[in-house]
C-alpha positions, 0 to 999 in steps of 0.5 A, a space after each residue: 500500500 505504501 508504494 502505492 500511495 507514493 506512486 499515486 502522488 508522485 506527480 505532485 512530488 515530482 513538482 516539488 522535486 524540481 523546485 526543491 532542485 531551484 531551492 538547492 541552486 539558491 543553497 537550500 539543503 535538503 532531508 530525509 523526514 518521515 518519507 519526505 524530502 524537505 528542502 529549505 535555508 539558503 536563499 530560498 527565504 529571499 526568492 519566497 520574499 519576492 514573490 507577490 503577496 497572495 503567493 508567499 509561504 513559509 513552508 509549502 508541500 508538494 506530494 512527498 516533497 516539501 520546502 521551507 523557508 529555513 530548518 527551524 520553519 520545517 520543524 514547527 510546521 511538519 505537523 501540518 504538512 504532513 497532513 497535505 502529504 497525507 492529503 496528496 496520498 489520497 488525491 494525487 495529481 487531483 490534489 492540485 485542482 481539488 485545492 484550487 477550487 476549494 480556494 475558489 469556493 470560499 472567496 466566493 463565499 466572501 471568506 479566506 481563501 486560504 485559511 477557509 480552504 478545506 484541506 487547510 482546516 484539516 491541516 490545522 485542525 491536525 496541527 492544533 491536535 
């Protein structure tokens, strides 16, 4: 079962692998954590910094690759991400649509669209536990 769901969210990991590849260009460093690969540090803070607001994050997952701002970020929100990783697991390369339109759904509705978001309140919820 547990190849399965890696193959099943490989697309998606394998997003994250290329731009874990532009993280380790800006001098991020990459590990191995509980069947993840985390990249973060370097100036991958500063690349994330010139991004336009709505789209800045501290730490971000994509299947089974997530990449972090820094070490120390990485280890305060493992917990969360770990729930997307479960997330994609589940969804696959659907993850990407499903997420958008919850996104969707809730501006709509007049409510964050990040923070109102489905799949983030599960992550959170899972956090806050």
């Amino acid at each position: 079962m547990k190849a399965l769901r890696y193959a099943w969210a490989s697309p998606a990991t394998l997003v994250g692998l290329l731009l874990g590849l532009f993280a380790l260009a800006l001098g991020a460093r990459a590990r191995h954590v509980d069947g993840c690969i985390e990249f973060g540090g370097g100036a991958l803070r500063a690349a994330i910094a010139r991004l336009p607001g709505p789209c800045r994050f501290c730490a971000i997952t994509f299947g089974h690759a997530i990449l972090g701002v820094d070490a120390r970020t990485l280890d305060v929100v493992r917990a969360h991400e770990h729930v997307h990783v479960r997330q994609y697991e589940r969804c696959g390369a659907l993850f990407f649509p499903l997420y958008a339109g919850s996104s969707l759904v809730q501006f709509v509705r007049g409510r964050d669209p990040y923070r109102d978001n489905r799949f983030e309140r599960e992550a959170f919820a899972a956090e806050g536990a």
